[in-house]
N, C-alpha and C positions, 0 to 999 in steps of 0.2 A: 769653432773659431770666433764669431760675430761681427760686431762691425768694424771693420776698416774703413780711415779715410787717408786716400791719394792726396798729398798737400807741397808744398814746397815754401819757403823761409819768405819772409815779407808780403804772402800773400793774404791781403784782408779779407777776400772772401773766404777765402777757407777759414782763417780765425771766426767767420762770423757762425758759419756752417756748424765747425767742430762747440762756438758754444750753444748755437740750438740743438745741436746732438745733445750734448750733457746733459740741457733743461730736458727733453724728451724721457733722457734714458732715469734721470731723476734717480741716480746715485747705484742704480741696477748692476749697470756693467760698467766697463772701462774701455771706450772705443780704442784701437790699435789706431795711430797715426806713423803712415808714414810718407817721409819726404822722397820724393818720386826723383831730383838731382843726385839721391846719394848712387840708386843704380840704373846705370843704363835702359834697359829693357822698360822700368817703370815708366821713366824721360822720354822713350818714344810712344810708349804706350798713350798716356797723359797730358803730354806736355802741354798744350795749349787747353786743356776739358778742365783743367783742378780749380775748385774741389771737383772730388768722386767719391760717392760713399757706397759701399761693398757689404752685403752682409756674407758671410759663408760663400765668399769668390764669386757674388752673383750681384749684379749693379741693380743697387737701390735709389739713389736719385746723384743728380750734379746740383750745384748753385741755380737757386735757391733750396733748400732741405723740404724733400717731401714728406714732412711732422705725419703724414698720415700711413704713408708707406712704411715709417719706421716703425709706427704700433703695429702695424699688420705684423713685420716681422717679430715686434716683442707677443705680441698676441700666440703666435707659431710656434715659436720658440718656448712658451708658456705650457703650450700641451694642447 
């Protein structure tokens, strides 16, 4: 699956999150974003924690982005 980030529209942390993700993954993958207002269960889940970033349905860091947590999972995921 990889990473997913939990976001919602005019959020500037998450914008800032989602771009130190990209610098991180440095053109690897393509993180899944999605907006937690379009379904219910996301909105309670979420609503006040986003950002949230997810690798494989399992929480890898909130605002601020743990740069090092997410090599761990490329490192993993690597072999």
């Amino acid at each position: 699956m990889g990473f997913v980030v939990y976001s919602r529209r005019g959020c500037h942390l998450c914008e800032v999150l989602i771009e130190q993700l990209l610098e991180e993954l440095a053109g690897s993958q393509r993180p899944e974003v999605r907006d937690i207002d379009t379904r219910p269960e996301w909105r309670e889940r979420f609503d006040t924690r986003v950002p949230v970033l997810e690798y494989d349905d399992q929480w890898v860091s909130d605002y601020p982005l743990d740069r090092a947590a997410v090599r761990r999972r490329l490192e993993r995921a690597a072999g």
